[in-house]
Structures are given as C-alpha cells and as structure tokens.
C-alpha positions as CSV (number, residue, x, y, z in Angstrom):
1,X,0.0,0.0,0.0
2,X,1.3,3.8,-0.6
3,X,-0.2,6.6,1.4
4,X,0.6,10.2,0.2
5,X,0.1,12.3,3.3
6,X,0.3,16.2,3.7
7,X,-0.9,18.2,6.9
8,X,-4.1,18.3,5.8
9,X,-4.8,15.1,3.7
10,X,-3.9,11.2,3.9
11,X,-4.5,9.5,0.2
12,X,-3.9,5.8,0.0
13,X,-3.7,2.9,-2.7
14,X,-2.9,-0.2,-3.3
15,X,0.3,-2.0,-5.7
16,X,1.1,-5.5,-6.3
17,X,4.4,-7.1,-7.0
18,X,5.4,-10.1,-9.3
19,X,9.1,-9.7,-8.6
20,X,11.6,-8.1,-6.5
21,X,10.2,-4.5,-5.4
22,X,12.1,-1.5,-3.5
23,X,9.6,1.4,-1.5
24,X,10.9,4.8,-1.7
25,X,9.3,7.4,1.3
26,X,10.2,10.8,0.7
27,X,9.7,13.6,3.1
28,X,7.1,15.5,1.6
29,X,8.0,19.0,3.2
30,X,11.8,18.2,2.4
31,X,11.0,17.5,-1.0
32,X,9.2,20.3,-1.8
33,X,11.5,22.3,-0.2
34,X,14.3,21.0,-2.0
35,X,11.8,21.9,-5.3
36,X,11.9,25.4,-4.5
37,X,15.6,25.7,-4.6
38,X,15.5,23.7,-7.7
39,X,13.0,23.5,-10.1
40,X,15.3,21.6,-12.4
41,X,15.0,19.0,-10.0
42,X,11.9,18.8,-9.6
43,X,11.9,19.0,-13.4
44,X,14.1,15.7,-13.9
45,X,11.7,13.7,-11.1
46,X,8.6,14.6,-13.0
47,X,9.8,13.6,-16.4
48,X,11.3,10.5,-15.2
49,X,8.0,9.1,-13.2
50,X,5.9,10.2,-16.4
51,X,8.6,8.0,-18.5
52,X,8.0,5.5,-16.2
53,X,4.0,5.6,-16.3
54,X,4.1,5.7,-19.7
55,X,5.9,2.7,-20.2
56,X,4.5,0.7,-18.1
57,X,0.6,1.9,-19.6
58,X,2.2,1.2,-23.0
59,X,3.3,-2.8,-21.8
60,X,-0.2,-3.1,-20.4
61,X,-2.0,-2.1,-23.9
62,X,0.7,-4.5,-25.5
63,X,-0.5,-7.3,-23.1
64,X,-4.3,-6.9,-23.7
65,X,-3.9,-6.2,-27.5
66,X,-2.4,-9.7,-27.6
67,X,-5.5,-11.1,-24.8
68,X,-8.3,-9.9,-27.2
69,X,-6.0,-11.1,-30.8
C-alpha cells in the first residue's frame, strides 16, 4: 500500500508485485523544499515518473492487445 500524506490530507492505494520490489518514502516538506531551490529538480523527477508511467501503460496495452487477438 502507498499513502501520500500532507498536513491536511492522507490518500492511499494499493500496488502488487510479481518480482523483486524497493519502497521509496520521501519527506514531503523536504521534498518540496528541495523543489523550491530547484525547479530543475523537480523538473528531472517529473519527467522520469511520467517515463515510467508511460511505459508501463504502454506494456499493459501491448499485453491486452495480444489477450483480445
């Protein structure tokens, strides 16, 4: 389960694995400071978890193509 958390909201949902799997926490407050500083930053992380999304929405359409062939 991941749980995004702020001071005023808690939103949670829920991952499965099939293999090996590494959980990442971030301090939110950090974070976003560290985003002020540097918006490059901040830049980089959004473009690499939108990579990632996209990649793994792309192997999901590959796999149900190929389930409806």
């Amino acid at each position: 389960m991941a749980v995004i958390a702020s001071a005023s909201e808690a939103i949670s949902a829920t991952a499965r694995s099939f293999g090996a799997s590494r959980v990442i926490q971030f301090d939110a407050q950090g974070l976003t400071e560290l985003f002020r500083k540097d918006a490059g930053l901040e830049l980089v992380l959004m473009r690499r978890m939108a990579e990632a999304a996209i990649s793994r929405l792309n192997a999901t359409r590959t796999q149900l193509a190929a389930a409806w062939a």
